[in-house]
N, C-alpha and C positions, 0 to 999 in steps of 0.2 A: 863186319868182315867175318869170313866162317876162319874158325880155329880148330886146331882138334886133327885129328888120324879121320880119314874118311874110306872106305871101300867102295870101290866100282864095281861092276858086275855087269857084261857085253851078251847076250846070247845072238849069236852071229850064225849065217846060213850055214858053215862051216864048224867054226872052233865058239867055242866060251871062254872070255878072258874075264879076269880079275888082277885087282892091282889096289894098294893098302898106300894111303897119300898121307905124308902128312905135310898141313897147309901151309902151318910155319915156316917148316925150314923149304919146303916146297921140291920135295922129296920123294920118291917111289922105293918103299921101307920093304914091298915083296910084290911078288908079279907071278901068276898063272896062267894056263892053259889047257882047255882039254877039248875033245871034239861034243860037237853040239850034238844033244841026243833029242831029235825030232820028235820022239812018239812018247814023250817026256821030258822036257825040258829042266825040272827037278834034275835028274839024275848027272846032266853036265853042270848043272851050278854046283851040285855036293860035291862030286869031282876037283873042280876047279878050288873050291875051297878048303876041298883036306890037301892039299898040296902048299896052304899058306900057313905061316908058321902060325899056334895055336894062341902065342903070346901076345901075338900083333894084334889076331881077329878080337881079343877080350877089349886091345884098346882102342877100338874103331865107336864113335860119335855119328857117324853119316854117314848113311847105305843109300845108293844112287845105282836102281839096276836099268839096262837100256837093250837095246834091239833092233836089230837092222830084217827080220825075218819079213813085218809087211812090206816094206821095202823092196826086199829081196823079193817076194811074191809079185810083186807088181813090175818090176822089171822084167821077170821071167817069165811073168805071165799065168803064173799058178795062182791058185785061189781059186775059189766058185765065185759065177756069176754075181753080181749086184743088179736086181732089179730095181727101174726108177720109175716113181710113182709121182705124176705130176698134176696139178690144178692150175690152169692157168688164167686168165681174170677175164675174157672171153670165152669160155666152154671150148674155143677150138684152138688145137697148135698144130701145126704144122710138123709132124712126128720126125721130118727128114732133117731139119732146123738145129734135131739135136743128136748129133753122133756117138751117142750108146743106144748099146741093148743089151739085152731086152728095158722096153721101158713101156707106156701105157699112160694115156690121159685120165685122166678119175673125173666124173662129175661132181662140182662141189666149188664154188666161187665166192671171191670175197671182193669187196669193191678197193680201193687204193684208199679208204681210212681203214680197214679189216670190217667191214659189216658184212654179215652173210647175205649175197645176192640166190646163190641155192646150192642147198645141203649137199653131204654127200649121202649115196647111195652104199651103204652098207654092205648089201649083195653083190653089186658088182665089183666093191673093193675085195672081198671073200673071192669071187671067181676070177679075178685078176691073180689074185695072188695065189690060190689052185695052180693057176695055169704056170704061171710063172718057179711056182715052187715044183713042179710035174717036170719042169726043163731044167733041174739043177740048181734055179736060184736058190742063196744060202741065207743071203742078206738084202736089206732094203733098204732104198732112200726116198725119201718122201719130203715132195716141195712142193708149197701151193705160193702163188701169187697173194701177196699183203702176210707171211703169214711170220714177218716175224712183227708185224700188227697186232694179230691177232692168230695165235699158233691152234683156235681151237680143230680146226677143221686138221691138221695135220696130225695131232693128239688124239684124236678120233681115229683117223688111219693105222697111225701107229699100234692105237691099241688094237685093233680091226688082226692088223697082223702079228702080234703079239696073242690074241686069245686062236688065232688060227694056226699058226706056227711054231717054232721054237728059233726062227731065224734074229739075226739084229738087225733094228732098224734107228738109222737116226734120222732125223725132220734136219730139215733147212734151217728152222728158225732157233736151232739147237747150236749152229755155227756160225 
């Protein structure tokens, strides 16, 4: 059972909340708020916490900070693009099958035990990803067939756009 004073910490599309618990008595000992500073998000946490008394924070055990911002981007629709980068166990997909974009089939196949059937091409991973990073993509996902088998073909990719870009990407076989 956790014991002890714990601190919260919210940075919310709006305000930043904080709030000093303790478990025992199951209690809310001080409580903040301040507006959420976007182009820093530091500066709403300091905020919020010079507001809490100085006595309380010395006796806080467990900081738990949380966020509703990707959230909020995805509901509103904000964020850059995510381009998906896909291998599927046939060489062909049927691009319409899957309703995002941008997205792009990659050469590069692996059988249903993860054996490589054929590699991927390097190059055209680079100019997929050119192109895609040319239209705003920020970020990438990268899924091959068998590949949480065998994730080498996706690890490949990844670094592919990792030595090409400064975007994030996570692999299928990483979820």
């Amino acid at each position: 059972a956790v014991g002890g004073i714990g601190l919260g910490i919210d940075a919310g599309g709006t305000y930043t909340d904080a709030a000093i618990y303790d478990f025992q008595s199951k209690k809310i000992l001080g409580k903040a708020k301040a507006l959420t500073t976007k182009w820093n998000y530091s500066i709403g946490i300091r905020q919020v916490l010079e507001q809490l008394a100085p006595e309380r924070l010395k006796e806080v055990d467990l900081v738990s900070i949380s966020t509703t911002l990707a959230t909020n981007a995805i509901v509103e629709g904000h964020g850059s693009p995510v381009g998906l980068l896909l291998m599927s166990p046939d060489g062909a997909l049927d691009a319409q099958d899957i309703p995002h974009n941008p997205k792009a089939v990659l050469r590069g196949r692996l059988d249903i035990d993860g054996q490589v059937v054929e590699p991927i091409d390097p190059e055209q991973v680079q100019a997929v990803v050119r192109e895609m990073t040319d239209r705003g993509v920020r970020a990438f996902a990268v899924s091959g067939y068998a590949g949480a088998i065998n994730p080498e073909q996706e690890l490949a990719v990844k670094q592919i756009i990792r030595d090409t870009t400064d975007c994030s990407v996570t692999c299928g076989h990483e979820l």
